[in-house]
C-alpha positions in Angstrom: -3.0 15.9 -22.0 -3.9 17.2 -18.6 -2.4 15.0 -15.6 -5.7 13.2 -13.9 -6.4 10.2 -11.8 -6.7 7.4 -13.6 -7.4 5.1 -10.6 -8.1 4.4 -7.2 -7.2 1.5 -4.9 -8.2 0.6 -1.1 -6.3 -2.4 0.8 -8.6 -2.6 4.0 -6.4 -5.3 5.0 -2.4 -5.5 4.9 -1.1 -7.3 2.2 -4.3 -9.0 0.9 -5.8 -8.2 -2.0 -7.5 -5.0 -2.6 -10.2 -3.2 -5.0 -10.8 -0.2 -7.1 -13.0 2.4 -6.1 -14.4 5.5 -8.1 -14.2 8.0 -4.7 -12.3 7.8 -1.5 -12.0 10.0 1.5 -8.6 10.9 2.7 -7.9 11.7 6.2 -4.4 13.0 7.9 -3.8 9.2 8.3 -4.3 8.0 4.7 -7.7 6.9 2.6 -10.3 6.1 5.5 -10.7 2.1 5.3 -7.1 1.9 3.9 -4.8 -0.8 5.8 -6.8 -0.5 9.2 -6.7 -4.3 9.5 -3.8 -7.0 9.2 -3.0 -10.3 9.7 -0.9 -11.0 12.4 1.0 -14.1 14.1 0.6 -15.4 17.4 3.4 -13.3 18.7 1.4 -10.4 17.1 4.2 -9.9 14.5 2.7 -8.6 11.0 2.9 -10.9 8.3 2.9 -9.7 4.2 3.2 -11.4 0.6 6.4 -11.5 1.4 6.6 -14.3 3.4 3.2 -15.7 2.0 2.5 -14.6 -0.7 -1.0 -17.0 -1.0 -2.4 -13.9 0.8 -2.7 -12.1 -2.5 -5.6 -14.7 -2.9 -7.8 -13.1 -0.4 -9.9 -10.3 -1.3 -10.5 -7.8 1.3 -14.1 -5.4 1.1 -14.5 -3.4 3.8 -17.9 -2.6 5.0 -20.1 -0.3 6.7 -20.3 -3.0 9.9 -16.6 -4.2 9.4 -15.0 -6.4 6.6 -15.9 -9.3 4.2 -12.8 -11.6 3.3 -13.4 -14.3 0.6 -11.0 -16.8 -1.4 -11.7 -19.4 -3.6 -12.4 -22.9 -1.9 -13.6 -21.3 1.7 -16.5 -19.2 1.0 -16.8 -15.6 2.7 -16.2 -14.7 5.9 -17.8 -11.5 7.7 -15.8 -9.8 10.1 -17.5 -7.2 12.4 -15.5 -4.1 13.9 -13.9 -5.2 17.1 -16.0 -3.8 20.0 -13.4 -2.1 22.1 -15.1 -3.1 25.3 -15.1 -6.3 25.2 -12.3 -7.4 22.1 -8.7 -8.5 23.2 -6.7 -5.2 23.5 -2.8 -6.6 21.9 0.6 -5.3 20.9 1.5 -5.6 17.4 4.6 -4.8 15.5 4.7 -3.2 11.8 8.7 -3.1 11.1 10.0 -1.1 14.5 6.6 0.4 14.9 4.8 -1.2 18.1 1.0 -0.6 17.7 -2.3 -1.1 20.1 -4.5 -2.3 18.3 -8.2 -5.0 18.6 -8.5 -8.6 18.0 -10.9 -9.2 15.8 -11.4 -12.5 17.3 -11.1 -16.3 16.8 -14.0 -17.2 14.0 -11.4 -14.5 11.9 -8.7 -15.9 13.0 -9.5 -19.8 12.3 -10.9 -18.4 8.5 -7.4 -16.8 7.7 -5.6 -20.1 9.1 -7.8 -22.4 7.0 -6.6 -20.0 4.0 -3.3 -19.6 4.9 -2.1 -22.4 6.5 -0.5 -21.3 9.5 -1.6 -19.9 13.0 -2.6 -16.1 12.9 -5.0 -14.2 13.3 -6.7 -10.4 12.4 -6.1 -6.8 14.0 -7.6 -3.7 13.8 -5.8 -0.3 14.4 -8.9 1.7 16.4 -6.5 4.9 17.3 -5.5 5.7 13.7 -3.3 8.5 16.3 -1.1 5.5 17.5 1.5 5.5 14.9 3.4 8.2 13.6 5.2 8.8 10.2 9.2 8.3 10.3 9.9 11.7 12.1 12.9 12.0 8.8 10.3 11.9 6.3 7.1 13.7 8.4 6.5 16.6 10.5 4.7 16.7 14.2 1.4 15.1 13.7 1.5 13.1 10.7 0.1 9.1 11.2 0.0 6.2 9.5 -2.4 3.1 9.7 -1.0 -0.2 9.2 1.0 0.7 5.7 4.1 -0.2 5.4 5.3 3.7 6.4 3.3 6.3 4.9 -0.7 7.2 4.4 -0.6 7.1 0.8 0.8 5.8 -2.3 1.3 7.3 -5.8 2.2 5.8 -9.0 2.5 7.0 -12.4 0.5 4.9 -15.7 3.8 6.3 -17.9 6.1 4.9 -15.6 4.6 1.4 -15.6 4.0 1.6 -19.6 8.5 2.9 -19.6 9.2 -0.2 -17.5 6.8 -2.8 -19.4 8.7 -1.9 -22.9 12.0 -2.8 -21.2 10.6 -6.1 -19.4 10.6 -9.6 -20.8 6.9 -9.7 -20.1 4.7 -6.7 -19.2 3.4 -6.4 -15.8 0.4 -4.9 -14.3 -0.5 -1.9 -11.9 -1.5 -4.1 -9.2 2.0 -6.0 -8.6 3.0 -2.7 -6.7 0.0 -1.8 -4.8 -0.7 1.9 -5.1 -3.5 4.0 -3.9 -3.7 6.3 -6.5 -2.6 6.1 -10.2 -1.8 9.1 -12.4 -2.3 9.5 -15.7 -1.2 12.0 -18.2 2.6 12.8 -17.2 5.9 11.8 -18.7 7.7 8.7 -17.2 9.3 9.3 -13.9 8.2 12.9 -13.3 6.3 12.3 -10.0 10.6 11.8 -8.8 10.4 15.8 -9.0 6.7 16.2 -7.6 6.5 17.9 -3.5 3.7 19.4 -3.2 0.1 18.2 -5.4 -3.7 18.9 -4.9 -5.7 16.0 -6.1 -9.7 17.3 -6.0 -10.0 18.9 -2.3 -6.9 17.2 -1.2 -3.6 18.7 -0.8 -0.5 16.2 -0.4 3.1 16.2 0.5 5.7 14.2 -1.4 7.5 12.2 1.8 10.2 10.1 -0.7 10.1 7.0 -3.2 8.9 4.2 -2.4 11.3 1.4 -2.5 10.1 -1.8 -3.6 10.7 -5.3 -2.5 9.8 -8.8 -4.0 6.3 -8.5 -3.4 6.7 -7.0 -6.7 7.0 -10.6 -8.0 3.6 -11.7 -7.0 0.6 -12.1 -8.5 -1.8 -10.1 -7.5 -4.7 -13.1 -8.2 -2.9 -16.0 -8.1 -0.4 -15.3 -5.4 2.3 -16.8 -7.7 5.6 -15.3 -8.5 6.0 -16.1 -12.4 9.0 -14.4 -12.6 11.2 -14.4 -9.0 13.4 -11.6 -10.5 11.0 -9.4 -12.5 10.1 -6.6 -12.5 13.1 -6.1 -9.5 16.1 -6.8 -12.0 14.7 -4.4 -14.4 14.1 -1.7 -12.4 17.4 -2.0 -10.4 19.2 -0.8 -14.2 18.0 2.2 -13.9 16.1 2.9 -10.9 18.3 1.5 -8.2 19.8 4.0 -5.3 21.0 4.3 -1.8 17.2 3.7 -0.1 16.5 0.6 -2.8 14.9 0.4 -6.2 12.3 2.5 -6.5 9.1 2.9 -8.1 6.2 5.4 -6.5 5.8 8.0 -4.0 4.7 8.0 -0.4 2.6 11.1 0.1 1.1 12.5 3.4 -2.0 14.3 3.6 -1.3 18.0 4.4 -5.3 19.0 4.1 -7.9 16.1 3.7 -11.3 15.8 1.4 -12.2 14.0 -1.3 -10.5 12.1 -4.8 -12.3 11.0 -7.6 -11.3 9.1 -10.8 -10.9 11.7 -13.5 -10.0 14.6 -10.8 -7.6 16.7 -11.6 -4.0 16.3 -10.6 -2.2 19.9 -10.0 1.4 20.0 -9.0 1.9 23.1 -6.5 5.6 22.3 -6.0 8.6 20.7 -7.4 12.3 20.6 -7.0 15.0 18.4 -8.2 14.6 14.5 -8.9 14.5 12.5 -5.5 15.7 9.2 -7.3 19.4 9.4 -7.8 20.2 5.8 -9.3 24.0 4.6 -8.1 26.4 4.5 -10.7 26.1 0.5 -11.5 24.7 -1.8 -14.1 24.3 -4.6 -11.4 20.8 -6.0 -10.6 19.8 -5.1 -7.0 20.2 -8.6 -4.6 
């Protein structure tokens, strides 16, 4: 079976909910309307699923003028691109990452309090140049948008299908928010991937992606059925130094196009880059 895409993802916003696509563009900084927005408290510190993770309940859509949010119970609400003559101009934080960045103003900002319950409001990253890749993991000149630390994210269809048959329920896809989902390989071989061309796009394997307890949640309901699935599974078998792991982060090395169905060619490989510790515990 030849390895193809099976899917494709965009999250306009960080950490709400996002939707598939059949095409995206991919530039040096990720898919092009991929996590450019995010939700922000007053102190502009970025808030995720992890601490709420009723955000899962808002769908996200970008547009050609902006983006349209929408969650049961409050209706739609359109958000235009910030003008960036005349929107607030703030400093926001993404982990250790402080980032200029637009408010997109306070109709957006009253919307996602009525939905969410607390005081916060909605950014947009404008300079997709003003936040660069972990300089251990990227080279001179590779950026991010507002992900948690790399453009892109890769997960495998046979790795999900080898974790469901050891869960006590099956999970879906969704739970760990990829970009792009493979089809066609054996379970965990994208740990030995480093180099891959995807259509017209050539990217570079960064590292796994360790996973947290958005995991847990979701991705419709914003519930967490199981707090310790599918985290206490995967830390049997896929727990090391960096975290458990499921995924890769990749960076764009030459942007272009990606379809569903495309073509997935692996130019380089190497040894595996998940090295599980030597311990039947279940990660904390």
């Amino acid at each position: 079976m030849p390895l193809t895409v099976q899917e494709l993802h965009i999250h306009p916003v960080k950490a709400l909910r996002g939707y598939p696509q059949d095409t995206v563009s991919v530039a040096s900084w990720g898919i092009e309307t991929d996590r450019r927005w995010m939700v922000v408290r007053p102190d502009g510190h970025f808030l995720t699923q992890r601490e709420l993770p009723l955000m899962a309940r808002i769908a996200a859509q970008a547009t050609a003028g902006g983006l349209l949010l929408s969650t049961e119970g409050l209706g739609v609400c359109q958000v235009p691109f910030p003008d960036a003559g005349t929107a607030l101009h703030r400093e926001v934080t993404v982990w250790r990452d402080t980032v200029p960045a637009l408010d997109a103003g306070p109709a957006a900002a009253a919307w996602l309090a009525a939905a969410l319950g607390e005081a916060c409001s909605l950014v947009y990253l404008a300079d997709t140049a003003a936040r660069p890749v972990a300089s251990q993991y990227g080279q001179a000149g590779d950026h991010v948008a507002f992900s948690d630390g790399f453009p892109v994210l890769l997960a495998s269809s046979a790795s999900l299908d080898a974790l469901n048959t050891a869960l006590p329920e099956p999970i879906t896809m969704n739970r760990f928010r990829p970009n792009i989902v493979v089809d066609g390989s054996t379970p965990w071989a994208e740990d030995r991937w480093r180099r891959i061309r995807i259509g017209t796009v050539v990217l570079r394997v960064a590292k796994p992606c360790s996973r947290c307890i958005v995991t847990t949640v979701d991705q419709h309901s914003g519930e967490r059925p199981d707090k310790s699935e599918p985290l206490k599974t995967l830390g049997r078998t896929r727990r090391t130094v960096g975290g458990v792991m499921f995924g890769q982060n990749l960076i764009p090395d030459q942007p272009g196009r990606i379809a569903v169905g495309d073509r997935v060619e692996i130019l380089e490989t190497g040894e595996s880059t998940v090295i599980p510790l030597s311990t039947t515990e279940p990660p904390p």
